[in-house]
C-alpha positions as CSV (number, residue, x, y, z in Angstrom):
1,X,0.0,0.0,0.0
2,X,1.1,3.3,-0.7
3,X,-0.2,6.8,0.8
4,X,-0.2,10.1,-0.7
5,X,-0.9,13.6,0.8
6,X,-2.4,16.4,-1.7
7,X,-2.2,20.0,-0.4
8,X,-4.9,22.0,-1.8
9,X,-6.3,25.6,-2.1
10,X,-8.2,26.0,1.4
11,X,-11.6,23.6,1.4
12,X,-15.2,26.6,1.6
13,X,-17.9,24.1,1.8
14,X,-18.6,20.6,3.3
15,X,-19.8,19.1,0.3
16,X,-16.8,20.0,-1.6
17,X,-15.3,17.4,0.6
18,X,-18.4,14.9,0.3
19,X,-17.5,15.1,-3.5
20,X,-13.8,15.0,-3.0
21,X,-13.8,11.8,-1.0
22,X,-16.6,10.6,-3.2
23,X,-14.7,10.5,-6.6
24,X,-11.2,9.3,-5.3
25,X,-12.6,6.3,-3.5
26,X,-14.3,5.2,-6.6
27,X,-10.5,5.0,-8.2
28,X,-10.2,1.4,-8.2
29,X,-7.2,0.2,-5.9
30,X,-8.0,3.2,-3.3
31,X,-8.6,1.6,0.3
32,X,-9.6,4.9,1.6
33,X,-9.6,8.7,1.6
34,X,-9.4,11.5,4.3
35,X,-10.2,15.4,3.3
36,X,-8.8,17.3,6.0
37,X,-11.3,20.5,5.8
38,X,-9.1,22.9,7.9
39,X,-6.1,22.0,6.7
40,X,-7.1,21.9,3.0
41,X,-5.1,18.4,2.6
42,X,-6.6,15.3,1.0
43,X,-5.2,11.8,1.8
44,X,-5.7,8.8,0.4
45,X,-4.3,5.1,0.6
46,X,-4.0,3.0,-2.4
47,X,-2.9,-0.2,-4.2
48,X,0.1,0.9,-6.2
49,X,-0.6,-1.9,-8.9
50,X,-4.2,-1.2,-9.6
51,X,-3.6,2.8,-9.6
52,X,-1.0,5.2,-8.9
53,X,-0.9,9.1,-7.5
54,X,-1.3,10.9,-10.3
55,X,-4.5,9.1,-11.5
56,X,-6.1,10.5,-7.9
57,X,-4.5,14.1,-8.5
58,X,-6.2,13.5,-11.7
59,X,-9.4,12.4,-10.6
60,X,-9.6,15.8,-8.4
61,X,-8.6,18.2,-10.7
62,X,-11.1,17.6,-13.0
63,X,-13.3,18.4,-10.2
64,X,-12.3,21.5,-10.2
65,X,-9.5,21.6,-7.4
66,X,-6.3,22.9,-7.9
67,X,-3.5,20.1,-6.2
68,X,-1.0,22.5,-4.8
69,X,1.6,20.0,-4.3
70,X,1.6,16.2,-3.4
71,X,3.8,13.6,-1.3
72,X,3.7,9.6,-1.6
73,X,5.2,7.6,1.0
């Protein structure tokens, strides 16, 4: 399993978070995702041979939320 942080733009509604965590846990391989509201980070935990980090940075830009940076571990 791998994780990934994604720091993002400051969070201004809850259900930008519902559909955050929504979309990335229907990435197939993700175990489970966190949206940190005052923080404005988004974590996730995932099976790196079903997807990978940049398939769930993708999966939230289309959204519509700028990824400021990210970090695997």
């Amino acid at each position: 399993m791998q994780k990934v942080v994604f720091n993002m733009e400051p969070f201004t509604c809850p259900s930008c978070v519902k559909k955050i965590e929504n979309t990335v846990a229907k990435v197939d391989g993700v175990n489970e995702v966190k949206v940190m509201f005052n923080s404005g980070r988004v974590r996730a935990e995932f099976d790196s041979s079903k997807t990978d980090a940049d398939a769930l940075e993708n999966a939230i830009v289309r959204l519509g939320y700028p990824v400021l940076s990210k970090k695997v571990s």
